[in-house]
C-alpha positions as CSV (number, residue, x, y, z in Angstrom):
1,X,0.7,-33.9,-87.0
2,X,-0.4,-30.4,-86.2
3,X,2.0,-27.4,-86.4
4,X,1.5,-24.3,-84.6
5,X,1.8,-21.0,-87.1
6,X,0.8,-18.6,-84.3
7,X,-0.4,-17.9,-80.4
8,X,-2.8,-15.6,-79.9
9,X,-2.4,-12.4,-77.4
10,X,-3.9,-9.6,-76.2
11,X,-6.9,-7.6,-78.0
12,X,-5.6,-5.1,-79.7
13,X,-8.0,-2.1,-80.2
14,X,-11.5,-2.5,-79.2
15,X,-13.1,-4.1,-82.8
16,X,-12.2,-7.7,-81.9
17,X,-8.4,-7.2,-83.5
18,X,-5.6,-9.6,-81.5
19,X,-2.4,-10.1,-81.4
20,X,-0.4,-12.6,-82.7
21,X,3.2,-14.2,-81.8
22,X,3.6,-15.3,-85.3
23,X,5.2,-19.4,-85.3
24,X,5.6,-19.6,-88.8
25,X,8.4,-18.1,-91.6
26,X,5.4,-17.5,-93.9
27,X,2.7,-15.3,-92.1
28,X,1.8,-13.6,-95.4
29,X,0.3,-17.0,-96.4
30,X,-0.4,-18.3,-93.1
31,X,-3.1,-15.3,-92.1
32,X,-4.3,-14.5,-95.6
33,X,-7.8,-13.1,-95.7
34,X,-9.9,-16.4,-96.2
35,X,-7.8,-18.7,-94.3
36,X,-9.3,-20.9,-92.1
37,X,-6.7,-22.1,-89.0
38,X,-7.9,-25.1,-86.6
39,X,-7.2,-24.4,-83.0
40,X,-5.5,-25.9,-79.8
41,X,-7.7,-26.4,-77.9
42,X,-10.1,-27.0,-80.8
43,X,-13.1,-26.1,-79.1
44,X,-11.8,-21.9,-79.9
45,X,-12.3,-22.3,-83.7
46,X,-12.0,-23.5,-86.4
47,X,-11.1,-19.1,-86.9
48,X,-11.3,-17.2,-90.0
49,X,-9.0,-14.8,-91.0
50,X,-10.5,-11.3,-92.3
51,X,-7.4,-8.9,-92.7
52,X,-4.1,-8.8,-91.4
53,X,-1.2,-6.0,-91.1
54,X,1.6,-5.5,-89.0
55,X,2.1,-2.4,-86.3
56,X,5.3,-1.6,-84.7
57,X,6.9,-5.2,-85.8
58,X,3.7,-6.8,-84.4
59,X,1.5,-8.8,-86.4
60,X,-2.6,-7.7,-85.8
61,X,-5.4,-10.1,-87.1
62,X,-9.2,-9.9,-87.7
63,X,-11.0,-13.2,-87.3
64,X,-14.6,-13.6,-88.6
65,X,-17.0,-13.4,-85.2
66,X,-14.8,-12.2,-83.1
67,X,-16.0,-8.5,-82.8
68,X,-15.4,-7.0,-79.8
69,X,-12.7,-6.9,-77.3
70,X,-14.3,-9.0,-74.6
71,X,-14.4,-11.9,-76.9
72,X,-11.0,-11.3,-78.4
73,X,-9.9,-11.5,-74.7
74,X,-11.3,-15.1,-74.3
75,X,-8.9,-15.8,-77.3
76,X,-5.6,-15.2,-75.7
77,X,-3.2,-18.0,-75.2
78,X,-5.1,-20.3,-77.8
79,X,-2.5,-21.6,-80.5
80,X,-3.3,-21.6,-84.4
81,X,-2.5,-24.9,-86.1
82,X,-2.2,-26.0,-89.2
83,X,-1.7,-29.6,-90.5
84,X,1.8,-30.8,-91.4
85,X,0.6,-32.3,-94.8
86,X,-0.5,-28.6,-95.9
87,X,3.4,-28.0,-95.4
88,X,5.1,-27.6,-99.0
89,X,8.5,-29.9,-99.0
90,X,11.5,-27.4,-99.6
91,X,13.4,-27.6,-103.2
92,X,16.3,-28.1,-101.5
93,X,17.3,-31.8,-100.2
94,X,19.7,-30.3,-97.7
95,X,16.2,-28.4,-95.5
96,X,13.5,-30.6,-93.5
97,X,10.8,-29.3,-91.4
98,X,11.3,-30.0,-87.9
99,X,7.8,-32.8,-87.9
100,X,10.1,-34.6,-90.4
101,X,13.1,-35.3,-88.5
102,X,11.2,-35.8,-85.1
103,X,10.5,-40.0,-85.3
104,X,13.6,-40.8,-87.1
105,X,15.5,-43.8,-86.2
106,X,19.0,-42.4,-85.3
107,X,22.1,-44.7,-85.8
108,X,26.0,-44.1,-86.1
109,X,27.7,-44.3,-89.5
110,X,28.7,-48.1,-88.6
111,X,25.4,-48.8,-88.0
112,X,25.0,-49.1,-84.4
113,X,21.7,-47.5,-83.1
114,X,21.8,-44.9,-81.3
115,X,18.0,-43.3,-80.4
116,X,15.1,-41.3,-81.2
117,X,14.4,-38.1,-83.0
118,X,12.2,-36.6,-80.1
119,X,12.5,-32.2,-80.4
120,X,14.3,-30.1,-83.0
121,X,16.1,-27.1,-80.9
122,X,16.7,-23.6,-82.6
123,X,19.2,-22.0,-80.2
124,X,21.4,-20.5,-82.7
125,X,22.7,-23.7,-83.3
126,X,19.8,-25.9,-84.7
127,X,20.0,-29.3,-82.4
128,X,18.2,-32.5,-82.8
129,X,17.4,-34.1,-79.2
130,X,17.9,-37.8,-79.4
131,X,16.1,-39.8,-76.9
132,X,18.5,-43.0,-76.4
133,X,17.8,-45.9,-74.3
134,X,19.0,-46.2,-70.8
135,X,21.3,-43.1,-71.0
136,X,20.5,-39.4,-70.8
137,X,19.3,-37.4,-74.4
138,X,21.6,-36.6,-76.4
139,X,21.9,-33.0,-77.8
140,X,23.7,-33.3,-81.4
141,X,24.0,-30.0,-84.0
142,X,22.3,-30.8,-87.3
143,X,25.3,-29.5,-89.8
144,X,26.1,-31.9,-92.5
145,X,29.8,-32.9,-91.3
146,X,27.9,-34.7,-87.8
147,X,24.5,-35.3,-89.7
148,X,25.8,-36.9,-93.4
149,X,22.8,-38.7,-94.1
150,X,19.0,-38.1,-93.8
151,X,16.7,-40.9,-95.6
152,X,13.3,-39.7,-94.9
153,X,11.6,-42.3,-96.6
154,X,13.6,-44.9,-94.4
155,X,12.8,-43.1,-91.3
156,X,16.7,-42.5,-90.0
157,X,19.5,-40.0,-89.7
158,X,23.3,-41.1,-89.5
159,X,25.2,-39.7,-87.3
160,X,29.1,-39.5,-87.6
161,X,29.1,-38.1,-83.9
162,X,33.1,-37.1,-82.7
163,X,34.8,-38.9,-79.8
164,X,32.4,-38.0,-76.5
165,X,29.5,-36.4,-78.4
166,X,27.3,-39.3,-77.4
């Protein structure tokens, strides 16, 4: 599964230099000098990251080839993925990655099934969109007292949902 770690934007400067609407909690890593990032579409890289530094809260990235402003301008819009396998697992059993709850089996702590993992929301609130059969999605806050139980290696969540969550 591919992750996005960054959209593309305008040039910035007239060397080739874009900027970036950074998708990711580690950009240090991410845009590292050497780094090579697949694109969506595909056809716009594989890109290589020379340098990066930040300006006024904005990040600002050198890619390998891309020299001038013209051709940084055919850049804009294209997304940066990386592969969810490159993704370290957290330390802590209590954090997932959103491409590890999305495909979960979703049931109720008595068992009865109740849907699909199909988004992961970040609203304040993080909420995990369960597509169920027949009926509307369900919008449900991941916090441990609604959410006891995540068993990745089974491929389900329990739910302990109160009365007219569901």
């Amino acid at each position: 599964m591919q992750l996005a770690v960054g959209r593309i934007g305008r040039p910035h400067g007239v060397r080739g230099e874009v900027t970036v609407e950074v998708l990711t909690d580690d950009p240090e890593l991410r845009f590292a000098a050497g780094t090579s990032i697949a694109t969506d579409p595909a056809d716009s890289g594989p890109l290589v990251v020379v340098d990066h530094r930040w300006h006024k809260g904005i990040l600002l990235v050198s890619f390998a080839g891309i020299a001038d402003r013209d051709v940084a301008e055919e850049l804009r819009g294209v997304m940066l993925v990386i592969d969810s396998a490159d993704v370290e697992p957290s330390g802590d059993p209590d954090e997932f990655h959103d491409h590890q709850l999305i495909g979960l089996a979703v049931e109720t702590a008595s068992g009865e099934a109740v849907g699909e993992v199909v988004d992961v929301l970040h609203h304040g609130q993080d909420l995990l969109v369960v597509r169920r059969s027949g009926a509307d999605d369900a919008l449900i806050p991941f916090v441990k007292t609604l959410v006891p139980e995540v068993d990745l290696e089974a491929g389900r969540l329990v739910v302990d949902p109160p009365e007219g969550l569901l």
